[in-house]
C-alpha positions in Angstrom: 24.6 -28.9 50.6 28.5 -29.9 50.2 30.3 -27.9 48.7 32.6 -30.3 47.5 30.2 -31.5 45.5 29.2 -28.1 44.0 33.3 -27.8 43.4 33.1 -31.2 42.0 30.3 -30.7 39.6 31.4 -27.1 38.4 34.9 -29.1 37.8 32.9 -31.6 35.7 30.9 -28.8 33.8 34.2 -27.0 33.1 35.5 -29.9 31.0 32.1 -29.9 29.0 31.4 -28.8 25.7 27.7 -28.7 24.4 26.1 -28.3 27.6 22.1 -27.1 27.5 21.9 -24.0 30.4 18.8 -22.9 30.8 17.0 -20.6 33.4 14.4 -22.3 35.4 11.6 -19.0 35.2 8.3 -20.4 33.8 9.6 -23.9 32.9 9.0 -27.5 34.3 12.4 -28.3 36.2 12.8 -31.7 35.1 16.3 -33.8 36.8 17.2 -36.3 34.3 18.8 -39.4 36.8 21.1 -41.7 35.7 21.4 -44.1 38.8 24.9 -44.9 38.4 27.8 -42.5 37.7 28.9 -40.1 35.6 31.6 -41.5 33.7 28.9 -44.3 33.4 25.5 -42.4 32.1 27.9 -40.3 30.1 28.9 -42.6 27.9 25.3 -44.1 27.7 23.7 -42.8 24.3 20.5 -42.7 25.4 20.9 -40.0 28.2 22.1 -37.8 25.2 19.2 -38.4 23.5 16.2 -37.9 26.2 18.2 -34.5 27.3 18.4 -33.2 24.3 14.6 -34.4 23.6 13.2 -32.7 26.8 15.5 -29.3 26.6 14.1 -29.0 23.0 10.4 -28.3 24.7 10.5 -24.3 25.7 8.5 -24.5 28.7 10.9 -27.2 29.7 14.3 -27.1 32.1 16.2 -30.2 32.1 19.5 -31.0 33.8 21.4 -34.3 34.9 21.9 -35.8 38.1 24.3 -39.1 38.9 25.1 -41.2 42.0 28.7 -41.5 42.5 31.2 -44.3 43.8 31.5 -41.4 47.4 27.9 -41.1 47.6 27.9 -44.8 49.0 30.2 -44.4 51.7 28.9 -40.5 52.0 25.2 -40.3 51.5 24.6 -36.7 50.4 21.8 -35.6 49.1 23.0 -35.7 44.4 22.6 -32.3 43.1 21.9 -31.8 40.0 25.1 -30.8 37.6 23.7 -27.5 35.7 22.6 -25.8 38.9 23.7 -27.7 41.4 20.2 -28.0 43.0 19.0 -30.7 45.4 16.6 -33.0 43.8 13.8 -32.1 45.9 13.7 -28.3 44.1 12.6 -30.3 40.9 9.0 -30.8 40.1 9.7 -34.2 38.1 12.7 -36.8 38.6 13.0 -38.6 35.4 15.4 -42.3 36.2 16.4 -44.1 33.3 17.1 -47.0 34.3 19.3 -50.0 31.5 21.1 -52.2 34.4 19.1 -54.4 37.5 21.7 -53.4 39.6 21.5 -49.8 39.2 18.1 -50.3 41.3 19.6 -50.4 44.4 21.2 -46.9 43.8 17.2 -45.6 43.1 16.6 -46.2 46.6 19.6 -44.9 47.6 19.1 -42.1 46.0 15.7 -40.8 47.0 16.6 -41.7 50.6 19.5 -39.6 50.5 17.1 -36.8 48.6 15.1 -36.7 51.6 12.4 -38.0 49.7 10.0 -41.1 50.5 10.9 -44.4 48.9 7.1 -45.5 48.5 5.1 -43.6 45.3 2.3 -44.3 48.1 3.6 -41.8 51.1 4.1 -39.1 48.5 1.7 -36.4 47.2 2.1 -32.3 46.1 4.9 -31.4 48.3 6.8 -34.2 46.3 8.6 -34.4 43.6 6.7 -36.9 40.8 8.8 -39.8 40.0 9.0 -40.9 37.1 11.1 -43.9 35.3 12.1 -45.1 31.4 14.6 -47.2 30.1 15.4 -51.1 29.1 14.9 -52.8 32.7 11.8 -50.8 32.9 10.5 -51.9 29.1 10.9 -55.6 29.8 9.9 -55.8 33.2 8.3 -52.7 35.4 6.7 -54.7 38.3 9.7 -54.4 40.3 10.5 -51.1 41.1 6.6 -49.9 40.5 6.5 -49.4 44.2 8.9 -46.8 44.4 7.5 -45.0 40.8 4.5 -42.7 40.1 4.5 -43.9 37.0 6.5 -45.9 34.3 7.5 -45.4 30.5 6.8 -48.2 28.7 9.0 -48.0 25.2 10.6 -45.1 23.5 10.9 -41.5 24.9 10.3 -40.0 21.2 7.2 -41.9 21.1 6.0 -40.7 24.7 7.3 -37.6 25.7 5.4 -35.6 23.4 2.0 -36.6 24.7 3.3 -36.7 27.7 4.6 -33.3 28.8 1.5 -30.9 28.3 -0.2 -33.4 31.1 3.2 -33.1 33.5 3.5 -29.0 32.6 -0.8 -28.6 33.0 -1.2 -30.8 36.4 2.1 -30.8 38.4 0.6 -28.0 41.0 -2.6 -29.8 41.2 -4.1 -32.6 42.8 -1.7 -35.6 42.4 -4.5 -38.4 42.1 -5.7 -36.6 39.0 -2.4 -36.2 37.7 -1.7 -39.8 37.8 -5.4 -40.6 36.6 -4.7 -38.5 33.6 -0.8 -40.3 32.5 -2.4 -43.2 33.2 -4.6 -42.6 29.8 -1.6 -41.7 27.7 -0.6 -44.4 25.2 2.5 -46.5 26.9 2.4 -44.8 30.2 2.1 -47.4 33.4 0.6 -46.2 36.6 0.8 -48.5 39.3 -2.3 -47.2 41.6 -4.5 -46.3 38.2 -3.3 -48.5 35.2 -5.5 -51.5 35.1 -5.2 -52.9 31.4 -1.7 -53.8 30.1 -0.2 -51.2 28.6 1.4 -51.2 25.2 4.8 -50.3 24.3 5.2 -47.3 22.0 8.4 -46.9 19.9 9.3 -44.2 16.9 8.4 -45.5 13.6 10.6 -43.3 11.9 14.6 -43.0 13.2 14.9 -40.0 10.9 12.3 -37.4 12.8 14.7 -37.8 15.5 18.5 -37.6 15.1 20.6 -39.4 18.1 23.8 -37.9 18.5 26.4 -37.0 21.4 25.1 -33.7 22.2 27.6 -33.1 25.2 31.7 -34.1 24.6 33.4 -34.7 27.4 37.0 -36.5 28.5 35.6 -37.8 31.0 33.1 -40.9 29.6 34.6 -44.4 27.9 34.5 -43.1 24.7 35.6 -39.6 25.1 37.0 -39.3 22.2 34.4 -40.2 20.0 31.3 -38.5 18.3 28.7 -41.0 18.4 25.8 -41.7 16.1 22.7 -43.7 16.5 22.7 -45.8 12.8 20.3 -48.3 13.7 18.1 -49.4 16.8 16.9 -52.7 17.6 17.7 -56.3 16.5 16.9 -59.2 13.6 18.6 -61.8 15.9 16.1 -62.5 18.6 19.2 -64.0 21.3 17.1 -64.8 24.3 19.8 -63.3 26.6 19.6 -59.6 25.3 16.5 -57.2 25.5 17.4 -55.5 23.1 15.6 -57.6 20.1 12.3 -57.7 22.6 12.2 -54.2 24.0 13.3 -52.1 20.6 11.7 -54.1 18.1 11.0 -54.1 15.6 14.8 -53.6 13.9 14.9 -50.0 12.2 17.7 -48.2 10.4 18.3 -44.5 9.6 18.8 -43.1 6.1 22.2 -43.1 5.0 21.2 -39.1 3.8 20.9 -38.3 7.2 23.7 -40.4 8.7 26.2 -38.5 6.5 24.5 -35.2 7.2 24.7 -35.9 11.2 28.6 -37.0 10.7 
């Protein structure tokens, strides 16, 4: 461990507000990845939401991890920011992935983790690996080599089916673990899934409010409280996943906008 990088993530924590601490006894230690780095998944809505979503779970422990600009040049093993644990202490790595050439950093950062790169050369004594986001919506093929598994569509859609499964079989056999996602509405396993899986998304923005829930300096709109206000899109431009992998096009209530603000 470097303890630069503990120095470096206490520093980071320091200029924090709204940051979820929790202690790890009787929990699922999940590390929520952004593959790129902090000042990066920071400003990136959707972490806020899917770390607020799995801290809100009791029996769950869920803390950030980013790969940094040094890390390249450097390969350390990333610790997590909270606790500054290696990765390898967690029981599920959770990568949510928007950008195609954040994958590169995925590999990076498992090989730095000491962990293996192929879902196929890992079993109990490894952490399950686990990936959501956009690039992983519209096309999971890709990286499902590297991947135990693979949300397809929204995390307030999966998660909640999803978690008793993770807390119930991660010290079990890992073949029956992955047999048993791979029943769960939306969730692709690569060595079990074997009819297409259908995308699950939140019918109703309301049930869950998407809000900054950490402000810090140090993100592109730092100065800013954010608000989800809508999610998807009428326009259907070829170029953009968004009107294909958040469709259809839903809007909150202004009610609850104003009451958020």
């Amino acid at each position: 461990m470097s303890w630069n990088k503990v120095k470096k993530a206490r520093r980071q924590l320091s200029r924090e507000r709204g940051t979820i601490i929790k202690d790890w006894g009787g929990r699922l230690p999940v590390a929520l990845i952004y593959p790129n780095s902090y000042y990066v998944g920071m400003s990136n809505l959707g972490i806020h939401a899917i770390y607020k979503l799995l801290n809100s779970y009791s029996d769950v422990v869920c803390e950030r991890a980013f790969w940094e600009r040094d890390n390249r040049a450097e390969p350390l093993p990333p610790l997590s920011l909270e606790s500054q644990r290696p990765l390898s202490d967690f029981a599920v790595l959770a990568f949510s992935i928007t950008y195609e050439l954040d994958y590169f950093n995925v590999v990076q950062i498992l090989r730095a983790s000491g962990i293996p790169l192929y879902a196929a050369d890992r079993d109990e004594r490894h952490p399950l690996i686990i990936a959501g986001g956009p690039c992983i919506i519209a096309n999971p093929l890709p990286l499902s080599p590297f991947f135990d598994c693979l949300c397809i569509g929204e995390a307030e859609a999966i998660l909640p089916a999803m978690l008793p499964v993770l807390s119930e079989g991660i010290g079990g056999k890992r073949g029956e673990l992955l047999k048993e996602l791979a029943s769960l509405p939306g969730i692709y396993v690569p060595q079990h899934s074997v009819t297409p899986v259908v995308r699950q998304w939140a019918s109703s923005l309301d049930d869950f409010p998407v809000t900054s829930i950490i402000l810090t300096p140090d993100t592109e709109l730092g100065d800013l409280y954010l608000i989800e206000v809508e999610r998807g899109c009428n326009r259907g431009c070829r170029f953009c996943l968004v009107s294909s992998a958040f469709c259809p096009m839903r809007y909150r209530s202004i009610d609850k906008l104003i009451a958020q603000a």
